[in-house]
N, C-alpha and C positions, 0 to 999 in steps of 0.2 A: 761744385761751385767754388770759384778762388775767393774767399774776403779776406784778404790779406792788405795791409797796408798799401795805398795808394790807388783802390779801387772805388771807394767810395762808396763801396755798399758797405752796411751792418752789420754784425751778425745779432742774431738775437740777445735777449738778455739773458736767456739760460745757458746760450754757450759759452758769455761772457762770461758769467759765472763759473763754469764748467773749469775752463780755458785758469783763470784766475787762481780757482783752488788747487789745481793742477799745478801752478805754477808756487803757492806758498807752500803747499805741500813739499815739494824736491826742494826748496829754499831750505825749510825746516829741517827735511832728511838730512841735506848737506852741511848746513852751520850749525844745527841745532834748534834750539825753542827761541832764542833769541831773536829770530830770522820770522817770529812771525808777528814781529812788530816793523818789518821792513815794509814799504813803502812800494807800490806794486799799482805803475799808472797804466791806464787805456790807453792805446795808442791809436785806434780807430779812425774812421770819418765820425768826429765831433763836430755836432753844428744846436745853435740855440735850440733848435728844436726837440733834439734826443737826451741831452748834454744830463738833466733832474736824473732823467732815467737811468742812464750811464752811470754817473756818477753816486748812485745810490745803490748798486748793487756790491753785493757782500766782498771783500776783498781788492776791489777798485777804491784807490785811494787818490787819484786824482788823473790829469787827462792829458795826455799829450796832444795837443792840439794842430793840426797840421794849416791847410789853406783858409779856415776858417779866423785863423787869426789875422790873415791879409787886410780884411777887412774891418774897422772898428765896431762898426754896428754890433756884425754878429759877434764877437768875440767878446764884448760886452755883454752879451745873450746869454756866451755861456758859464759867463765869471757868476753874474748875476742868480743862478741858475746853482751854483756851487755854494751863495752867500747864504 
């Protein structure tokens, strides 16, 4: 199954997870310790509805939000969601 940017589906939140530490992990290897205060956003399909969840998982530091910010409503859903 493709969950790649621009599809719209999720992936779970363990793979998020997964996905994340995998990614500060090689940061760290490469820069050093420094690198695991870097900043390491979701790039997913964010929408009000998932947004708590997403953004509370370990190493997700914030969201790159795609068409979901078209819209005010929702994008206010997921700022609110973040506060």
């Amino acid at each position: 199954m493709n969950l790649s940017i621009g599809t719209g589906m999720t992936p779970t939140a363990e793979d998020i997870a997964e996905m994340h530490a995998a990614i500060r992990a090689r940061l760290v290897n490469r820069f050093g310790e420094g690198a695991a205060h870097m900043r390491i956003l979701y790039g997913g399909s964010v929408k009000p509805d998932n947004a708590k969840v997403l953004l509370n998982i370990v190493n997700v530091d914030g969201a790159l939000v795609g068409g979901a910010s078209l819209k005010a409503e929702d994008f206010w859903g997921i700022i609110k969601s973040y506060l």
